[in-house]
N, C-alpha and C positions, 0 to 999 in steps of 0.2 A: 504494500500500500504506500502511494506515495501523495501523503495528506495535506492538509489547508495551507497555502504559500507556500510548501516543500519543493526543493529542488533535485533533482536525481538525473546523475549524469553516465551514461553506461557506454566503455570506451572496451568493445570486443565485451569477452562475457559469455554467459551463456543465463537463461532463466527456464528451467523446462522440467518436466512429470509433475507439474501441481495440480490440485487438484482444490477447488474453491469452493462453501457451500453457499455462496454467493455468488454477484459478478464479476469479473476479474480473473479468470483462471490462473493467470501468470502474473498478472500486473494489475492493479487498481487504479486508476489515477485520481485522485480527488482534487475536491471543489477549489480550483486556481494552482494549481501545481503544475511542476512542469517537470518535464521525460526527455530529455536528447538522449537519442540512441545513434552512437559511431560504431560501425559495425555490429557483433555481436549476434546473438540467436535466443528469441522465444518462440519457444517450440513444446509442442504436446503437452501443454498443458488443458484443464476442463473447467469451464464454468459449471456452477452449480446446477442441479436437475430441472431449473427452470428459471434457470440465468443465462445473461449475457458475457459476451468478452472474453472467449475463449484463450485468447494471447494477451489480449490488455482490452481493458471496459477504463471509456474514458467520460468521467461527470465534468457538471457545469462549469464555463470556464477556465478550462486547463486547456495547457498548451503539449501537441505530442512534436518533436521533428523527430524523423528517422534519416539519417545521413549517409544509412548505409547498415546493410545487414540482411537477418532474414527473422523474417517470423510464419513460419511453418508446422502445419500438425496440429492445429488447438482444434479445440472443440466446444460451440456451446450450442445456445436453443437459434440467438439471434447472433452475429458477427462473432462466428467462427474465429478468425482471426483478431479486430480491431470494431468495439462496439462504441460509436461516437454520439454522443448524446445533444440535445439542443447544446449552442453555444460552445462548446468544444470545437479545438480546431487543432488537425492532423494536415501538420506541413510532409507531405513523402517525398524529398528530394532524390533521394537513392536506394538503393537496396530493393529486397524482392517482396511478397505477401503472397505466400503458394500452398497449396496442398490443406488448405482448413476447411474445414467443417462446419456446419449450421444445420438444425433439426428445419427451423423455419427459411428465414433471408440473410442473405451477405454471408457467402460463405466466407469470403475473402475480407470485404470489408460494409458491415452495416452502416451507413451515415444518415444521420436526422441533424447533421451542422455543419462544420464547416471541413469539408477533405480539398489539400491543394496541391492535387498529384506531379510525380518526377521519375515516381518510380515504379518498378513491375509489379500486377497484379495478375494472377493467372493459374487455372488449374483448382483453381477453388468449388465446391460444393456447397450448395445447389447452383450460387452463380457469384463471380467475382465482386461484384461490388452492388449495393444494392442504396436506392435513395426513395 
């Protein structure tokens, strides 16, 4: 969980087999926080049995960039990979979003805010990216 004005800065890494009884499988991001990801891998991890944000669930007003990397393998109900909620906003300058899962939308990436794409999305289940 990376919570209220929190800052978290992930330089390679790896974040992956979690498993959440919430949203957030791998990552949380809470209300105004912020996630730069340089390089690095979330992967396989699960949102809880009828949550979001399989790799990272992102709340109101937080900022995600990904600058490079991969987040591959999550699993939830909605945004398999990256579940972006009103007013959240995911800069993907680089790196990949492949191979995730979603029971319902956005295997790849579910957005209801703000996504400012760069980088690869593809391969995702039921469908890459969903708005």
């Amino acid at each position: 969980m990376v919570g209220y004005l929190s800052t978290f800065i992930m330089n390679d890494g790896e974040i992956s087999n979690n498993t959440s009884a919430h949203s957030g499988g791998g990552v949380s991001l809470g209300n105004t926080g912020t996630f730069t990801m340089n390089k690095g891998k979330i992967s396989k991890n699960t949102a809880g049995a009828s949550s979001n944000g399989g790799g990272l669930f992102m709340s109101i007003n937080c900022i995600f960039s990904m600058n490079d990397g991969e987040i591959s393998e999550n699993t939830a109900i909605d945004g398999g990979g990256v579940y972006i909620t009103d007013s959240a906003t995911f800069n993907h300058d680089n790196g990949i979003i492949k191979v995730n899962t979603a029971t319902r939308n956005g295997g790849g990436i579910y957005n209801s805010g703000t996504y400012n794409p760069g980088g690869a999305v593809t391969g995702n289940t039921p469908d890459d990216i969903y708005q």
